[in-house]
C-alpha positions as CSV (number, residue, x, y, z in Angstrom):
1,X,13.8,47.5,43.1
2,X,12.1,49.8,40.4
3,X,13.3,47.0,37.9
4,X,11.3,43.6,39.4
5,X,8.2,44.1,38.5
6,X,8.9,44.5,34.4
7,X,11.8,41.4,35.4
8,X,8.9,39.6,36.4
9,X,6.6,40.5,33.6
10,X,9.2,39.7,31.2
11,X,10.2,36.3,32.6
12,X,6.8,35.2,32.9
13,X,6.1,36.3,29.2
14,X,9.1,34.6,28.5
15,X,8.2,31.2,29.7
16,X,4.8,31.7,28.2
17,X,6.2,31.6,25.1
18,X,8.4,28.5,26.2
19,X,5.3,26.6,25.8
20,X,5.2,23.9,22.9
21,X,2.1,25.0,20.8
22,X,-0.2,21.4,20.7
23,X,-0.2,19.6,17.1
24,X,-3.0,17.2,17.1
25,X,-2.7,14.0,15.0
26,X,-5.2,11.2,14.2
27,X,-3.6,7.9,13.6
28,X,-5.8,4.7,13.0
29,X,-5.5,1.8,15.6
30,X,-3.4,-1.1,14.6
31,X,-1.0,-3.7,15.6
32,X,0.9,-3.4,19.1
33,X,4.2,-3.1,17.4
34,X,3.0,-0.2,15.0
35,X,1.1,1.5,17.9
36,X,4.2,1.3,20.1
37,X,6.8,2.3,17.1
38,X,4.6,5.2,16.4
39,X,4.4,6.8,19.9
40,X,8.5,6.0,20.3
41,X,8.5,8.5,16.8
42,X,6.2,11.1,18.9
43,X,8.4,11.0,21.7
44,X,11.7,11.5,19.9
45,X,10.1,14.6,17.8
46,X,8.9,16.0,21.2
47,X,11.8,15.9,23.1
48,X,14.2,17.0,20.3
49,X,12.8,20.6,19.6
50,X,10.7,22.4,22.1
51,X,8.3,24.4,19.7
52,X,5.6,22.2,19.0
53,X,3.8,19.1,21.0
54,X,2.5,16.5,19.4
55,X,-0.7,14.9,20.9
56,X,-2.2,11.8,19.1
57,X,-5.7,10.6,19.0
58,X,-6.2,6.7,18.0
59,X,-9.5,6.1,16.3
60,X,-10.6,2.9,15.7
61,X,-9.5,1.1,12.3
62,X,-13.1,0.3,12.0
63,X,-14.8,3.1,12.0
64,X,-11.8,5.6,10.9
65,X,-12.7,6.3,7.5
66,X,-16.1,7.4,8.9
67,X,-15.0,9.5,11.4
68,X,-12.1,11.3,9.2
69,X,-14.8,11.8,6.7
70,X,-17.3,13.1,8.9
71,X,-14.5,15.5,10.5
72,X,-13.1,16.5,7.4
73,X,-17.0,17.8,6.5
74,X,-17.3,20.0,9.1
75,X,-14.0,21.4,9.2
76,X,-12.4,19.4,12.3
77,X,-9.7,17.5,11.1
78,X,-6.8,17.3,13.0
79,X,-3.2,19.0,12.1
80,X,-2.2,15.9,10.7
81,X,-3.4,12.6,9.7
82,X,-2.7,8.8,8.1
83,X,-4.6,7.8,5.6
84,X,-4.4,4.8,3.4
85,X,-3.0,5.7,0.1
86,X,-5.5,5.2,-2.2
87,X,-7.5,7.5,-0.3
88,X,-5.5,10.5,-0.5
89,X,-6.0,11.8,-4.0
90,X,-10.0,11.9,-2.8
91,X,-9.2,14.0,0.1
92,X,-7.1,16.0,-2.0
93,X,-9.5,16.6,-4.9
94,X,-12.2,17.5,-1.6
95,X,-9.6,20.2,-0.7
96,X,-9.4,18.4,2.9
97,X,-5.8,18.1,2.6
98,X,-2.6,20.8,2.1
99,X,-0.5,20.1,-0.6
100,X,3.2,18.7,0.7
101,X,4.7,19.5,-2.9
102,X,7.8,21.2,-2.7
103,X,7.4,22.1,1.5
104,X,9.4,19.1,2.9
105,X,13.5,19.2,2.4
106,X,14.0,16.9,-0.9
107,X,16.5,14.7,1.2
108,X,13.4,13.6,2.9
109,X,10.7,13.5,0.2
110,X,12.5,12.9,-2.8
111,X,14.2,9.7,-1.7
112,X,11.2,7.7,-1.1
113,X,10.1,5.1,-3.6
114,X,6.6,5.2,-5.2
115,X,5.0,2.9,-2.1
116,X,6.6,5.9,0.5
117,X,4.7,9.2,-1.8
118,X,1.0,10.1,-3.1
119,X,-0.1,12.4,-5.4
120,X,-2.7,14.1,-7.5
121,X,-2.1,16.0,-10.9
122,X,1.8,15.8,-10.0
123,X,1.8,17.1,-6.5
124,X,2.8,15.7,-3.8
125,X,-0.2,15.4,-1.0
126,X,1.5,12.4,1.5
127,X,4.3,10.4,2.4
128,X,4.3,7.2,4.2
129,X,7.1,5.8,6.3
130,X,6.8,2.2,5.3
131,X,4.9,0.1,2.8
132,X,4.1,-3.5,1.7
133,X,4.8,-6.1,-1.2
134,X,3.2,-8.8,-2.9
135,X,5.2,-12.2,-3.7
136,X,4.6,-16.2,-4.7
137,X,5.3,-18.0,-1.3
138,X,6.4,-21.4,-1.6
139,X,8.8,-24.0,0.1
140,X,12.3,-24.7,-0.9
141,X,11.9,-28.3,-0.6
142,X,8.2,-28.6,-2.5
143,X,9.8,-26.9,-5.5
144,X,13.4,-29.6,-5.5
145,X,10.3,-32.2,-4.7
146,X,8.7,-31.2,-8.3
147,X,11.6,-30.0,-10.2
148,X,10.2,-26.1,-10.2
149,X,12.6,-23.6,-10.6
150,X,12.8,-20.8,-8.4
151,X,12.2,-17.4,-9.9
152,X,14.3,-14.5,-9.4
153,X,13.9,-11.0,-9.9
154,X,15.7,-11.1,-12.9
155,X,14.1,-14.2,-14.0
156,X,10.5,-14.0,-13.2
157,X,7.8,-16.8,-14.1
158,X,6.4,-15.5,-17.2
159,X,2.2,-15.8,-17.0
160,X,2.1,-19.0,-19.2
161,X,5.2,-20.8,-17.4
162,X,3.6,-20.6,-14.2
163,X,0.5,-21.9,-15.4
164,X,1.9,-25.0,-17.1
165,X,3.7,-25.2,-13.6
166,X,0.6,-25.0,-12.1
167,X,-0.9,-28.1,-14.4
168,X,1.9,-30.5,-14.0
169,X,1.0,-30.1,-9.6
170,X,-2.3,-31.0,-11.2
171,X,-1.3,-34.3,-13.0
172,X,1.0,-35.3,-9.7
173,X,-2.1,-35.0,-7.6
174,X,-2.0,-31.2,-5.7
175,X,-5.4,-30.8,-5.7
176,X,-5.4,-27.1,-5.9
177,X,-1.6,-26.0,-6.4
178,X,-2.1,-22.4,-6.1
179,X,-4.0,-20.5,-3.2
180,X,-4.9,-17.2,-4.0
181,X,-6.9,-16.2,-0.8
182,X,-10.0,-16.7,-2.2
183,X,-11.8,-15.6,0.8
184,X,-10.8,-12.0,0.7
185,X,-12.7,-9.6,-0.8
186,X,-13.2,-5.8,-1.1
187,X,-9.7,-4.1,-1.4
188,X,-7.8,-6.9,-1.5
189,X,-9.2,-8.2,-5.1
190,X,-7.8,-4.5,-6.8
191,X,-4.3,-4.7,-5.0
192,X,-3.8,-8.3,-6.0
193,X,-4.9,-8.3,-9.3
194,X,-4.7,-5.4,-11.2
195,X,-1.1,-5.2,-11.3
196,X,-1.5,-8.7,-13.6
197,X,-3.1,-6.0,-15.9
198,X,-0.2,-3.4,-15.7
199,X,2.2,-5.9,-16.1
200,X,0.4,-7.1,-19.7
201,X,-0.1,-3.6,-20.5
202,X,-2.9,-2.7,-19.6
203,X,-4.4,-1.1,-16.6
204,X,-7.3,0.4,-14.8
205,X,-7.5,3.8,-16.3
206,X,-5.3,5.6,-19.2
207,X,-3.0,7.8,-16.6
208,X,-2.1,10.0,-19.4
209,X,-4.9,11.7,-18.2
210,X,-7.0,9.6,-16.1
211,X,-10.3,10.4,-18.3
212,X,-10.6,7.3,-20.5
213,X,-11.7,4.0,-19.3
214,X,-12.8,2.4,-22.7
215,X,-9.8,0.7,-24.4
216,X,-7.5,0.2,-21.1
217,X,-10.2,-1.9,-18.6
218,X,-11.5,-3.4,-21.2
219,X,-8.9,-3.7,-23.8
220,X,-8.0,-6.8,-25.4
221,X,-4.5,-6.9,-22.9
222,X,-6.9,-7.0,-20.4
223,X,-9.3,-9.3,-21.4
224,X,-6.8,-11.8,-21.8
225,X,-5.7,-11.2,-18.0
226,X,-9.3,-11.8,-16.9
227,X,-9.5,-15.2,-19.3
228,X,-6.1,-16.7,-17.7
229,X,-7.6,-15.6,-14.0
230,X,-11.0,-17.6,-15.1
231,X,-8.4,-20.5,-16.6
232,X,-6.9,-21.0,-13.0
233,X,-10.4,-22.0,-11.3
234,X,-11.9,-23.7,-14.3
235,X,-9.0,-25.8,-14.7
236,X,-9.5,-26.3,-10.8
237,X,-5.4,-25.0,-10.4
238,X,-6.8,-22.8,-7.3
239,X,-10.1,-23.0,-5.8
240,X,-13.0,-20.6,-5.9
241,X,-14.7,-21.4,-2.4
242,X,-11.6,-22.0,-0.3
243,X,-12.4,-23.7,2.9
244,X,-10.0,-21.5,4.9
245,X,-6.8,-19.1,4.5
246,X,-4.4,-22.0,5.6
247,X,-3.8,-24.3,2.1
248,X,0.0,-23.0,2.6
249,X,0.3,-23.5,5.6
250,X,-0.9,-27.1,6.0
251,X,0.6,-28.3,2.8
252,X,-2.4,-28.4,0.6
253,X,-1.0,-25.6,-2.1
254,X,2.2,-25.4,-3.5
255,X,1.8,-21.6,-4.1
256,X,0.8,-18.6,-2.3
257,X,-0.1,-15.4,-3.8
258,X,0.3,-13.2,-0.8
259,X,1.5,-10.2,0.7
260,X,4.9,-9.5,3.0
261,X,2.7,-9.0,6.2
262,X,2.4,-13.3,5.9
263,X,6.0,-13.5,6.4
264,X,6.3,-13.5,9.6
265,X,3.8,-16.4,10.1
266,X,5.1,-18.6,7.6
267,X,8.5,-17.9,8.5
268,X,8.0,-19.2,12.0
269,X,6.4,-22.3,10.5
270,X,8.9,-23.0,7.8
271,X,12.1,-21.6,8.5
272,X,14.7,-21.2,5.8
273,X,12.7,-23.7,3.7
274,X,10.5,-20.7,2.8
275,X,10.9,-19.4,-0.9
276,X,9.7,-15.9,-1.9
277,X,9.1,-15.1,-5.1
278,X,8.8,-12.5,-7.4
279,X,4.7,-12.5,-8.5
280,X,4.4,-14.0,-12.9
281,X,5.1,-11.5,-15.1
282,X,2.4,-11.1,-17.7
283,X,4.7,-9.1,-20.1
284,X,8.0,-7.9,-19.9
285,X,8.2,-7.7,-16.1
286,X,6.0,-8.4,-12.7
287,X,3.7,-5.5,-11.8
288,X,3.3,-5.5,-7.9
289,X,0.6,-2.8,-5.9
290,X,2.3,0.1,-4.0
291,X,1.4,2.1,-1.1
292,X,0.3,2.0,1.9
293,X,-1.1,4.1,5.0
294,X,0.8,7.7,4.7
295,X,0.7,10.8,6.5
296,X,-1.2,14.2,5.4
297,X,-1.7,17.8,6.7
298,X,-5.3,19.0,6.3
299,X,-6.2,22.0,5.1
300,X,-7.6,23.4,9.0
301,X,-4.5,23.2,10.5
302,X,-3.7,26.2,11.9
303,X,-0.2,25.2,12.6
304,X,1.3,23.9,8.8
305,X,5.0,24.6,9.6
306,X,4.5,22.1,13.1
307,X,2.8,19.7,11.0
308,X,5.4,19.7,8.4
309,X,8.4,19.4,10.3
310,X,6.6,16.2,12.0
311,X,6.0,15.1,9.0
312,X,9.9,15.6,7.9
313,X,10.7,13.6,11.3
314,X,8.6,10.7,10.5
315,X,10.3,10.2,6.9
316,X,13.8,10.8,7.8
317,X,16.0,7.9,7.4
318,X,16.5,7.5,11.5
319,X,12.8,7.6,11.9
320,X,11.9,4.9,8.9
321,X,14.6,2.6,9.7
322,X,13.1,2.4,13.4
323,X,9.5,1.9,12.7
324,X,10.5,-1.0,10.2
325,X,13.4,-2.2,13.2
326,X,10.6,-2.3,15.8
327,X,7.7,-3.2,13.2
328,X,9.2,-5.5,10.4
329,X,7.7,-3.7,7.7
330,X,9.3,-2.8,4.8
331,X,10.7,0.9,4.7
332,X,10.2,3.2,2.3
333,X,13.4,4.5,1.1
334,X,17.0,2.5,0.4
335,X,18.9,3.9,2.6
336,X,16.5,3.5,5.7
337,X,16.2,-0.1,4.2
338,X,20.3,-0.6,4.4
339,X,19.9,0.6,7.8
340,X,18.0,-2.3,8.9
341,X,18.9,-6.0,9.4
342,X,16.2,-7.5,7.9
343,X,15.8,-5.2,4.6
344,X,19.7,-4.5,3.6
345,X,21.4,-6.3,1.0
346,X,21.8,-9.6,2.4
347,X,19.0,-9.6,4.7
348,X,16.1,-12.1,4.3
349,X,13.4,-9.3,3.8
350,X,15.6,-7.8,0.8
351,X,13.1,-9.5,-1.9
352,X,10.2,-7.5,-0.8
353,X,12.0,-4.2,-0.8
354,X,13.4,-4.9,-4.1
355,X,10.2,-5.9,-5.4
356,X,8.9,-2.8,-4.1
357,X,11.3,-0.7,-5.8
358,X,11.5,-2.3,-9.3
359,X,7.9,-3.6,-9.8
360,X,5.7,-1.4,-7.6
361,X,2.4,0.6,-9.0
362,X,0.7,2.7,-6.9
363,X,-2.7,2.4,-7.5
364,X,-4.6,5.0,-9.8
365,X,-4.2,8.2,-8.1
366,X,-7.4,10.1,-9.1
367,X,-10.2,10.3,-7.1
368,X,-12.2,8.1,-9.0
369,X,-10.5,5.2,-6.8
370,X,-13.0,4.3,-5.0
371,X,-15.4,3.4,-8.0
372,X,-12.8,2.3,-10.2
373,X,-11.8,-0.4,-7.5
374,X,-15.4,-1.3,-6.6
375,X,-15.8,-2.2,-10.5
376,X,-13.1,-3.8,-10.8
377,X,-13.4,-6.2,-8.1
378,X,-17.1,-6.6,-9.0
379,X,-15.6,-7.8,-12.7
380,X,-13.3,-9.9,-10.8
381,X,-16.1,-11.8,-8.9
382,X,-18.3,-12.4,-11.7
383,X,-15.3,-14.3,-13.8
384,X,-13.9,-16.3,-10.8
385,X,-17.8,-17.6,-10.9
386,X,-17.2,-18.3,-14.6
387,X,-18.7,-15.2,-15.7
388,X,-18.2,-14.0,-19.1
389,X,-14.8,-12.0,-18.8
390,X,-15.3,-9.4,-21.8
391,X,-19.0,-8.7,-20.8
392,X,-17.6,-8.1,-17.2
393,X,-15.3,-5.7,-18.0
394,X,-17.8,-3.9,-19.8
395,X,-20.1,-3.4,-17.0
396,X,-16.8,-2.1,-15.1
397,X,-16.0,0.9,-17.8
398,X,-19.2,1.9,-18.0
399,X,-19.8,2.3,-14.2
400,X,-16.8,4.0,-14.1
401,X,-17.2,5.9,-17.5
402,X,-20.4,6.9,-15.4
403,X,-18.8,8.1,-12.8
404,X,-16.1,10.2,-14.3
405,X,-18.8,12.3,-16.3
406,X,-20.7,12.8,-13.4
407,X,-18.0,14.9,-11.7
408,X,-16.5,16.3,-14.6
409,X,-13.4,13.7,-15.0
410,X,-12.7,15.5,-11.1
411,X,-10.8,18.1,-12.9
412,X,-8.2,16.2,-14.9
């Protein structure tokens, strides 16, 4: 009897320590599919170790960049975050974030393609579990219809072939032959169109060393991106006031310049008649945006080993092949995408993840994003208007030229 009460001490303490220590996590509020796939992921990394609990908070897509801001000021982030890719190097520069480089197993990390990883000055601050592509859409039948080839990944439209294309719709009565969703602004201009730029050799920034705007924005590469973009609505090949987001789908365009997250829609609507296409190259190859909404550890968490390991979960190849299984989006590493239906070799999603792969860009990673891509789509506006191109471009270094000596060139 002179041993229960320490038995008792010790078992309780024991089963104290049992307890999962809580990992909070922030996730932005999306689709039902991604919101469902992502607490299926919690649930497996729960119930497969019982160290840590994850409990996740869902913020409003709206307002989420606010409210991680505003957190992130006062020193309340969570354990671990998303946050859209562009983003990161920002919150990295802030020192809001923990740097991931070299703390997840490289059989995790190192297999992801550029989409799946973000960084800043070499080291690795996110990884994302799945990512998105850019293609031409365009229907089987409309291109035999108009004798068009299809392109290919190896044989792309080069810039001035798909124009010409583009100009014989004209003369056989398309009216506008290419949509380009005119409608959309903000992000959507930067992720669409500067990768014409990278693929002609130019680009937004120099990323030697991401000080020097002058003589990259506004090179002479560049300028003739910007006069071909003007040539597509002053030839009247795509429209600059769209009436909607549906010239596809009703017939009206031949093209689409578009992003994998329409397949799914147009599929329904078309069947196997739809065609996806590898975007024009504008030099040697097609430049396509990378990255997407990733996951981070911020620098508050008082539980970096948790947050790591849930981290590791997410981007194992089990975990991304299920999120793109229950999602449809593309995964972020080859071997997740063989392990799915729609992105292995053979299946009718493999053109994005191969466009992904060989033609992908992430967008500058400095913390200068934000600017740059404000500039930029700014520039963008005032040519599709029938601005002048060079003077536009200009405007854009020198805002951004602005910028950069403000905060020292962020450290670079």
């Amino acid at each position: 009897m002179k041993w229960s009460i320490p038995a008792a001490l010790f078992l309780a303490a024991g089963a104290a320590l049992a307890v999962p220590l809580e990992l909070h996590v922030w996730r932005h509020e999306t689709g039902d599919s991604e919101m469902v796939a992502s607490a299926h992921a919690v649930e497996r990394f729960n119930r497969k170790q019982n160290r840590w609990h994850v409990v996740v908070e869902t913020l409003p897509q709206g307002s989420y960049q606010q409210a991680v801001v505003a957190a992130a000021m006062t020193k309340k982030l969570p354990c671990v975050l998303d946050l859209d890719q562009p983003s990161v190097p920002n919150f990295a520069w802030a020192g809001h974030i923990q740097a991931l480089e070299g703390q997840l197993r490289p059989a995790g990390a190192d297999k992801l393609i550029a989409g799946g990883r973000s960084t800043l000055k070499g080291n690795l601050y996110a990884v994302g579990q799945f990512d998105v592509a850019l293609a031409l859409f365009a229907r089987k039948s409309e291109l035999v219809k108009y004798g068009i080839r299809a392109a290919t990944l190896d044989q792309p439209y080069s810039a001035d072939e798909f124009r010409e294309i583009l100009r014989r719709l004209k003369k056989q009565g398309v009216r506008y032959p290419l949509d380009l969703n005119g409608q959309r602004n903000g992000e959507w201009v930067t992720y669409a169109f500067s990768p014409w730029l990278q693929s002609a050799g130019a680009d937004l920034i120099d990323r030697r060393n991401f000080k020097v705007v002058d003589g990259v924005l506004n090179s002479d590469k560049a300028l003739a991106v910007l006069d071909y973009y003007r040539s597509l609505f002053d030839e009247r090949l795509a429209s600059r006031r769209p009436v909607d987001e549906q010239a596809f789908l009703s017939g009206r365009a031949v093209f689409n310049y578009n992003g994998s997250w329409a397949d799914n829609e147009y599929r329904r609507r078309f069947n196997d008649d739809l065609a996806v296409l590898p975007p024009p190259a504008f030099g040697d190859k097609p430049r396509i945006g990378a990255g997407s909404w990733q996951w981070a550890v911020s620098s508050s968490c008082p539980h970096p080993d948790g947050a790591r390991q849930f981290i590791e979960h997410l981007i194992s190849t089990d975990e991304i092949a299920r999120f793109s299984i229950e999602t449809g989006l593309m995964p972020t590493s080859e071997a997740a995408a063989d392990a799915t239906p729609m992105y292995r070799v053979g299946g009718f999603g493999r053109d994005y993840f191969e466009f992904a792969r060989q033609f992908g860009v992430l967008r500058p990673e400095t913390p200068a994003y934000p600017l740059i891509s404000s500039s930029f789509e700014r520039a963008m506006k005032e040519v599709r208007e029938g601005g002048d191109a060079a003077e536009a471009l200009d405007r854009a270094v020198e805002a951004i030229q602005q910028d950069l000596k403000r905060n020292r060139d962020y450290g670079f």
